[in-house]
C-alpha positions in Angstrom: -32.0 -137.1 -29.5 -28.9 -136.0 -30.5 -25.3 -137.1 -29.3 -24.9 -133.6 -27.4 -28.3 -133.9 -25.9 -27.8 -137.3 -24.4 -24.9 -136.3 -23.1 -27.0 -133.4 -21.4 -29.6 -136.0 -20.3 -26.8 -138.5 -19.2 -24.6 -136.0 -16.7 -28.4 -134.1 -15.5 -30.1 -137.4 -14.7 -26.3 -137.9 -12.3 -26.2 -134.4 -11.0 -29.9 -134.9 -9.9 -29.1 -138.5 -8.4 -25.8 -136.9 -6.7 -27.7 -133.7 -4.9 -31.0 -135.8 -4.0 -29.0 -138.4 -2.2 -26.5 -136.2 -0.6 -29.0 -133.4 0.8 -31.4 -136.1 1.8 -28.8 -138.0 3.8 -28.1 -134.9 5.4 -31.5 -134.6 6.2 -31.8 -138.1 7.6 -28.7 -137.6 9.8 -30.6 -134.3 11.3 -33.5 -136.4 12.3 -35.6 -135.3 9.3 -37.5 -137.6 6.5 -34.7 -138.1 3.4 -37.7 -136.1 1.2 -37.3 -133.1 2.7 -33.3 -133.1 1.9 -34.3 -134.0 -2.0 -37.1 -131.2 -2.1 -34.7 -128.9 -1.4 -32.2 -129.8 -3.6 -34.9 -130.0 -6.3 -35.1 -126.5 -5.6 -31.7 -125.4 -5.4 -31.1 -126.6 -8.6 -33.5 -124.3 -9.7 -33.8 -120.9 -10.4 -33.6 -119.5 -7.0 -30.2 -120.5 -6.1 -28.4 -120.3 -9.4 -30.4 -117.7 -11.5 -32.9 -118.4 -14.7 -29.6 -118.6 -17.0 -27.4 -121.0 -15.0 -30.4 -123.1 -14.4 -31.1 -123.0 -17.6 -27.2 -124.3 -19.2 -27.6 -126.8 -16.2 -31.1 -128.3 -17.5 -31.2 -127.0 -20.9 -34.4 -126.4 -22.5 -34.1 -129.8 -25.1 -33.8 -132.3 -22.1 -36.1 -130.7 -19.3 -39.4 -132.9 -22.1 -37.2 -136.4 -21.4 -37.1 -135.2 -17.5 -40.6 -134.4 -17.0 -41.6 -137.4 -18.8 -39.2 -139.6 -16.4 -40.8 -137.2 -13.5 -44.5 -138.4 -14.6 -43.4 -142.3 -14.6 -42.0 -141.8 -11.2 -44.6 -139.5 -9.6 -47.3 -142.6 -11.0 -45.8 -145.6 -9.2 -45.5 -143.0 -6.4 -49.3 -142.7 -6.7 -49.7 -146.7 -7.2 -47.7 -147.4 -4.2 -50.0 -144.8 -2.2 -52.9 -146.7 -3.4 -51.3 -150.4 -2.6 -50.9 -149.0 1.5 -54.3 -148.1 1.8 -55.9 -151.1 3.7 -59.6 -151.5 3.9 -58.8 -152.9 7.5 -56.9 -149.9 8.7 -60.0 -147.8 7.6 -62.4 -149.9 9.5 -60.4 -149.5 12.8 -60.4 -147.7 16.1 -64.0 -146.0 15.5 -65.7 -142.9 16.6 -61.5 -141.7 17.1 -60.7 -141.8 14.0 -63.7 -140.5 12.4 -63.9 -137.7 14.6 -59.8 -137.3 13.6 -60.4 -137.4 10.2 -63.5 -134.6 10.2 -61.6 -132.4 11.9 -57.9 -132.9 10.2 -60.2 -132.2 7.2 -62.9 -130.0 7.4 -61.1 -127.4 9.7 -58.2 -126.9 7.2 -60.4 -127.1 4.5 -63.2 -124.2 5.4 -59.8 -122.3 6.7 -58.4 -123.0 3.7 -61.4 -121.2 1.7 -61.1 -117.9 3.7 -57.3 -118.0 2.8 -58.4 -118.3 -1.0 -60.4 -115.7 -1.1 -57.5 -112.7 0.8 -54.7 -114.9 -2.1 -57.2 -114.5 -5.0 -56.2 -110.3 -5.1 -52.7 -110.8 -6.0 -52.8 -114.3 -7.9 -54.5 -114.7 -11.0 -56.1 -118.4 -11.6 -57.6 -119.7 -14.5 -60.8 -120.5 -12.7 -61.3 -118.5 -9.6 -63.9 -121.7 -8.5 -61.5 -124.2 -8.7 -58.9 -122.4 -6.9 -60.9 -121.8 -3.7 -61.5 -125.7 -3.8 -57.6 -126.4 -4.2 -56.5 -124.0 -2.0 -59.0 -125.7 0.9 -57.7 -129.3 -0.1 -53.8 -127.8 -0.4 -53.7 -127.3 3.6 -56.1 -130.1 3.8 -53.8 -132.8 2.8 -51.5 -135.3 5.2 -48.6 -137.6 3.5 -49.8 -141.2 4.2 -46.8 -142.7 3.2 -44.3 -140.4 5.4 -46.4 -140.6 7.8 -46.7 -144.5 7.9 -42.3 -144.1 7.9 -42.4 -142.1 10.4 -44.6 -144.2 12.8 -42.5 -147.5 12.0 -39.1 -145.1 12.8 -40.4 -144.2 16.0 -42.0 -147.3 17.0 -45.4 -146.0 17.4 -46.7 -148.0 14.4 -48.1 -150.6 17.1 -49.4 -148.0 19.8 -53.2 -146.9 19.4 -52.2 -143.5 18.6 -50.7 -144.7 15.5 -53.2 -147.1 14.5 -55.4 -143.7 15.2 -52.8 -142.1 12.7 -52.7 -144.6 9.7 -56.4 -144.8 9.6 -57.1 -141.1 9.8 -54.5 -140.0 7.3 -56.1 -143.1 5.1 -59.5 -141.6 5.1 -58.3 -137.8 4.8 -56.1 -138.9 1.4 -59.1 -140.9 -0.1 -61.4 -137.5 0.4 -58.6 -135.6 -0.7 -57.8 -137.2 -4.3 -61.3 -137.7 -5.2 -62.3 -134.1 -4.4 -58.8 -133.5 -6.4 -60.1 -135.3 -9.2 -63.4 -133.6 -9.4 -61.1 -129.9 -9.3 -58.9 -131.9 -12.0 -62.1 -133.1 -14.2 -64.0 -129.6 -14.1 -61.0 -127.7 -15.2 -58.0 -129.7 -17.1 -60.7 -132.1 -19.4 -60.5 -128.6 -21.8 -62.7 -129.4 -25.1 -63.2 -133.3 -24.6 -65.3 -132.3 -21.2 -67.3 -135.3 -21.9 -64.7 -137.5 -21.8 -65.0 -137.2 -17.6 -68.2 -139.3 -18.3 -66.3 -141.8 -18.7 -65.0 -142.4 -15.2 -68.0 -144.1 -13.6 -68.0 -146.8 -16.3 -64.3 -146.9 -16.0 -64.7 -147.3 -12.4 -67.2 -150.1 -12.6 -65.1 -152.0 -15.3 -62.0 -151.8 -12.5 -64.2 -152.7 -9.9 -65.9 -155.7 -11.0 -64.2 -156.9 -14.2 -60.1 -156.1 -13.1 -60.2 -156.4 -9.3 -61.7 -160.0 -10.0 -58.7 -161.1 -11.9 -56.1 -159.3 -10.1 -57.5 -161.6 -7.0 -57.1 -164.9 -9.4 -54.1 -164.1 -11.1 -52.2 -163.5 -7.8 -54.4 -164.7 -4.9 -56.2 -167.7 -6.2 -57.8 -169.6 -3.1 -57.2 -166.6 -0.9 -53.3 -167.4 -1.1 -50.6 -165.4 -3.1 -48.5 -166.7 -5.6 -45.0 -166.7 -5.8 -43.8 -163.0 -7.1 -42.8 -163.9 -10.7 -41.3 -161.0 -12.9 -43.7 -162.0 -15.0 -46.8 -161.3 -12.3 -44.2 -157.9 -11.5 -44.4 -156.8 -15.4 -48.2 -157.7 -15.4 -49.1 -155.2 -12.6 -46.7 -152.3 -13.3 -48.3 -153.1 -17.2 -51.9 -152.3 -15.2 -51.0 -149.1 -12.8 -49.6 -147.5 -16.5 -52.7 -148.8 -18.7 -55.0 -147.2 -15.7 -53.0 -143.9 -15.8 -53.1 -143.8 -19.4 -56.7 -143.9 -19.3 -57.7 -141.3 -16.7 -54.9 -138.9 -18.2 -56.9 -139.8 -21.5 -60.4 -139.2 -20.0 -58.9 -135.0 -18.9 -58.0 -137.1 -15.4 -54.8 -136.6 -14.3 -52.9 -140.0 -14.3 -51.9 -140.5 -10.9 -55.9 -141.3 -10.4 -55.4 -143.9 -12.4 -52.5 -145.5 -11.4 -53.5 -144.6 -7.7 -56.5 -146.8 -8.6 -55.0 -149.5 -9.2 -53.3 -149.8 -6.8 -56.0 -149.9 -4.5 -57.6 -152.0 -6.3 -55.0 -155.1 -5.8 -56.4 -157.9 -3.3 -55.4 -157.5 0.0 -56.2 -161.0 2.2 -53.4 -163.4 2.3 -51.0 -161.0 -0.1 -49.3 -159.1 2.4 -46.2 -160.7 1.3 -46.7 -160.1 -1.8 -47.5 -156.9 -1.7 -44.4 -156.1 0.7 -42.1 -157.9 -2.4 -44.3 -155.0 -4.9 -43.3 -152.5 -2.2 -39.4 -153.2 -2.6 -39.7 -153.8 -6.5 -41.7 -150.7 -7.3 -39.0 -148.9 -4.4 -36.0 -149.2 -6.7 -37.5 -147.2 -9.5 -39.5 -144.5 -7.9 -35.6 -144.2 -6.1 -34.3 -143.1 -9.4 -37.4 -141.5 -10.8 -38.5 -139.4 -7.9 -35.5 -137.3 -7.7 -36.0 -136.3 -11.2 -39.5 -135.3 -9.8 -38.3 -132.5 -7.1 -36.2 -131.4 -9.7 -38.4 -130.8 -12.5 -41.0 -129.5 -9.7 -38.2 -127.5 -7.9 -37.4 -125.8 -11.6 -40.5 -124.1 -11.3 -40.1 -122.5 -7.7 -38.5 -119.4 -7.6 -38.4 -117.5 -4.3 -36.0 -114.7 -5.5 -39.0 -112.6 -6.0 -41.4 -113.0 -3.5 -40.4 -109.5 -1.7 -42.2 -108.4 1.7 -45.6 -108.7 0.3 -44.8 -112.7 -0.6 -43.3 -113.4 3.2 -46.8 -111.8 4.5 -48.5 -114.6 2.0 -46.3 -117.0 3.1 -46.8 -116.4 7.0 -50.7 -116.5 6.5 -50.2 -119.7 4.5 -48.4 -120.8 7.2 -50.5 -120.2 9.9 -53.8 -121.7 8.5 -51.8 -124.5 7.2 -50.8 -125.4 11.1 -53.3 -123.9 13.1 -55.6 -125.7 10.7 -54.3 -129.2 10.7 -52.8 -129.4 14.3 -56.0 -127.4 15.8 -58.8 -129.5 13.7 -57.1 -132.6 15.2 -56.2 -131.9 18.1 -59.6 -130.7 19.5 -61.3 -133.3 17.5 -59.5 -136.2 19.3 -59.9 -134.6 22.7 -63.3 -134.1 21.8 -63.3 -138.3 21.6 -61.7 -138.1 25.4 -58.2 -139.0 23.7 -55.4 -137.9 26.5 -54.0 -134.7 25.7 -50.1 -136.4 25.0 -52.0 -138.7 22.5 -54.0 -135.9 20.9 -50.9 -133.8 20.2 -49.2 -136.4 18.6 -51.9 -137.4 16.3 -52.1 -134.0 15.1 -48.7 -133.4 15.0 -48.5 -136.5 12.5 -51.7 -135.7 10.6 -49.5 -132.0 9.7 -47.3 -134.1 7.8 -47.1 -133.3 4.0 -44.5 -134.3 1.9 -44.3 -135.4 -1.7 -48.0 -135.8 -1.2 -48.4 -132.4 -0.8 -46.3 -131.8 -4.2 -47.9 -133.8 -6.4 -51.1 -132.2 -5.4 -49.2 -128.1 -6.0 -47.8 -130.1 -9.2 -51.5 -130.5 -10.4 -52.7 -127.1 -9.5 -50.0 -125.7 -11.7 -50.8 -127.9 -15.0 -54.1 -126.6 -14.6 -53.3 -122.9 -14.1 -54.8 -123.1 -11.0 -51.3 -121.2 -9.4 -49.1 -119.4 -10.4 -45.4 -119.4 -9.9 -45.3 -116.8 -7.0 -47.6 -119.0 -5.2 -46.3 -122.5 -5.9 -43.7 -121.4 -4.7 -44.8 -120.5 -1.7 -47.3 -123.7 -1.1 -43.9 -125.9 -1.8 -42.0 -124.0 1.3 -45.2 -124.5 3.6 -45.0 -128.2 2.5 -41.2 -128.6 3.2 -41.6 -126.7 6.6 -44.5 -128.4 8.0 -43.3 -132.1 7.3 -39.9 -130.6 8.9 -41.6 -129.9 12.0 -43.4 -133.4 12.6 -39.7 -134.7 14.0 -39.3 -131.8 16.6 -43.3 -131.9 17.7 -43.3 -135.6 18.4 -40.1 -135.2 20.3 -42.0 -132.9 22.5 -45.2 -134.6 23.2 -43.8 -138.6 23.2 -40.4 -138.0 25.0 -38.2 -141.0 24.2 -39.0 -142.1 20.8 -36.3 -142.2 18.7 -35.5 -140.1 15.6 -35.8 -141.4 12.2 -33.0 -144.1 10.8 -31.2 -142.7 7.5 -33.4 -144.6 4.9 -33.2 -144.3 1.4 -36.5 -142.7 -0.1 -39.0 -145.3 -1.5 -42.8 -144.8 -2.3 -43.8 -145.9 1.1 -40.3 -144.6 2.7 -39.4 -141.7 3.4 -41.3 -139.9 0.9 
C-alpha cells in the first residue's frame, strides 16, 4: 500500500471504531443490544446517508479490499465463538418443549418464508431462482444465539426454565440453519470446482475423529483443562483459520469452517477455559466486527427503494414476525407452556442480529440478492432484534433492561 492509502486505511479503520462505539452506546443506554447501534452506523456510513460519492472519498475504492478482508477475519471468530456456545448439554435439555419450540420457530417461518420468495422473485433477479426460495425460507428462519444468550443473562432469565427453553431452542434452530445454509452455499458458490463439496464429509470425519481427539488432550487431558497459555490461545485461533481456509477452499463459505471448530472443542471440565477463549477471542472480534457492519452497511442503500420497496419491506416484515413469534408461540402452548412463558420464548426466538447478517452477507456473495433486497432483509433484521427489548418488557414485567456492554462474539452481538 502506499503512504496515502494507509493513511486512508489508518483514519477509516478510526472513523469506523468512533461511529460503532458511539451509536451502539446510545443504543445500550435506550435499552437496546450495542449491535443494533453499530448496524446502523455501518449503514450510515454508507451510501444512503451520505450519497455514492461521499461514501465513496470516505472509504475509497483502494482500501474497502484491506476492510473486507479485516471484515472476513472478524466475521470468522464471530462464527468460531458461535460454535464454542453451543453445548451438547443445552441441546439435550428440557424435552418435548424445546423440540416442539424449535419445529415450530423453524418450520413455520421457513414454509412462510417460501411463499414470500415466490411474490419477491418478480422484481428481484437471483442467480439461481432454487436457491433463493431456500435462502429466503432460512432468512426469516434464523434466531441470534449469541444475543439472545446476552439478553437472557441481562435480564436474569438465563436460570428460569423459559430461558433454558430459549438457549436450547435457538441452539437447535442455528445448527439446522447453517447446515441447510451450507448446502445453499455448496450448490451455488462451489462455481467450476463443484466437486470440491465432496470433500466435506471426509473433512468432517477427519475433524471429528482425528482433531476433536487432540483438541481434548492438548487442553483437557484427564477430563481437566489446562492453564490458558498464549501458546494453547495461538494454537486454537491457528485451527478456527486453518478450518475456514479449508471450507472457503472446498466453495464452502468460511465461517462453516471456523464455526466448526469451534464446536468441535471439548466441553467437560473446560468451562473455564472456554470462558478465558470467550474474553480473548472478545477483544478482536471488538475491533473487527465494526469493520464488518461497515463494509456490510456499504452495500445497503435504502435511498431507492420507493413505494413499491416499503410494500416489500412490510410483507418481509410481517412473515418475518408473524412467522417466528406465531410458530413459537403456538408451538410452546401446544406443549401446555403458560401463555406469559410462551410469549417470551417467542419473543426471544425473533431475535436476529449479526446472525442474521452474516447469513444476508452470504446470499449476496452468491448473487442470491440483490442490493434492493439486502437492503431490505438488513432493516427487518435491525427492527426485529429492536423489538425483543420492548416485547419482553410486556410479557415478564420487572426484568430489567440490558447493561451498556461492549459488543463481543457472545455479547451483545
Amino acid at each position: 500500500m502506499t503512504s496515502h492509502q494507509l493513511q486512508f486505511l489508518f483514519i477509516d479503520i478510526a472513523l469506523v471504531l468512533a461511529a460503532a462505539r458511539g451509536l451502539g452506546h446510545l443504543a445500550a443506554r435506550a435499552g437496546q443490544p450495542a449491535v443494533i447501534g453499530e448496524i446502523i452506523a455501518g449503514v450510515l456510513l454508507g451510501p444512503t446517508l451520505l450519497g455514492g460519492p461521499l461514501s465513496e472519498t470516505l472509504l475509497p475504492a483502494e482500501v474497502r479490499p484491506v476492510l473486507a478482508g479485516m471484515a472476513s477475519l472478524g466475521v470468522a471468530l464471530f462464527m468460531f465463538a458461535v460454535g464454542l456456545d453451543i453445548d451438547g448439554a443445552t441441546l439435550r435439555g428440557n424435552g418435548r418443549v424445546t423440540a416442539a419450540a424449535a419445529v415450530g420457530s423453524s418450520a413455520v417461518p421457513f414454509l412462510l418464508g417460501i411463499g414470500l420468495a415466490f411474490v419477491l422473485m418478480r422484481g428481484h433477479e437471483s442467480a439461481d431462482p432454487a436457491a433463493f426460495v431456500v435462502f429466503i425460507g432460512l432468512s426469516v428462519s434464523v434466531t441470534a444465539f449469541p444475543v439472545l444468550a446476552r439478553i437472557l443473562t441481562d435480564r436474569g432469565l438465563n436460570r428460569t426454565a423459559v430461558g433454558g427453553i430459549a438457549l436450547a431452542t435457538a441452539a437447535v434452530v442455528d445448527l439446522v440453519a447453517w447446515a441447510a445454509l451450507a448446502g445453499v452455499n455448496a450448490s451455488v458458490g462451489a462455481g467450476d470446482g463443484h466437486w470440491l463439496v465432496l470433500l466435506v464429509l471426509p473433512y468432517l470425519l477427519v475433524m471429528l475423529f482425528a482433531v476433536r481427539p487432540l483438541l481434548r488432550r492438548y487442553l483437557a487431558p484427564g477430563g481437566g483443562a489446562k492453564p490458558f497459555t498464549p501458546l494453547r490461545f495461538a494454537v486454537v485461533l491457528t485451527g478456527a483459520l486453518l478450518s475456514a481456509a479449508a471450507t472457503e477452499a472446498m466453495g464452502m463459505h468460511h465461517i462453516f469452517g471456523a464455526f466448526l471448530f469451534g464446536l468441535l472443542l471439548p466441553r467437560e471440565g473446560t468451562r473455564a477455559l472456554r470462558e478465558d477463549l470467550h474474553e480473548r477471542t472478545g477483544h478482536l472480534t471488538g475491533l473487527l466486527l465494526p469493520v464488518y457492519f461497515v463494509v456490510a452497511g456499504s452495500q445497503v442503500d435504502l435511498g431507492g427503494i420507493g413505494l413499491p420497496g416499503l410494500a416489500e419491506l412490510a410483507l418481509i416484515m410481517l412473515v418475518a414476525v408473524g412467522g417466528k413469534f406465531g410458530g413459537t408461540y403456538l408451538a410452546a402452548r401446544s406443549q401446555r407452556l403458560p401463555h406469559g412463558s410462551a410469549a417470551t420464548l417467542a419473543s426471544l426466538m425473533n431475535t436476529r442480529g449479526l446472525t442474521e447478517l452474516v447469513i444476508l452477507g452470504v446470499g449476496l456473495k452468491l448473487g442470491l440478492l440483490d442490493g434492493s433486497l439486502y437492503s431490505m432483509l438488513v432493516v427487518m433484521a435491525v427492527v426485529t432484534t429492536m423489538m425483543t427489548g420492548p416485547l419482553l418488557t410486556r410479557f415478564q414485567p420487572g426484568t430489567p433492561a440490558p447493561r451498556d456492554r461492549v459488543a463481543t462474539p457472545a455479547g451483545s452481538v
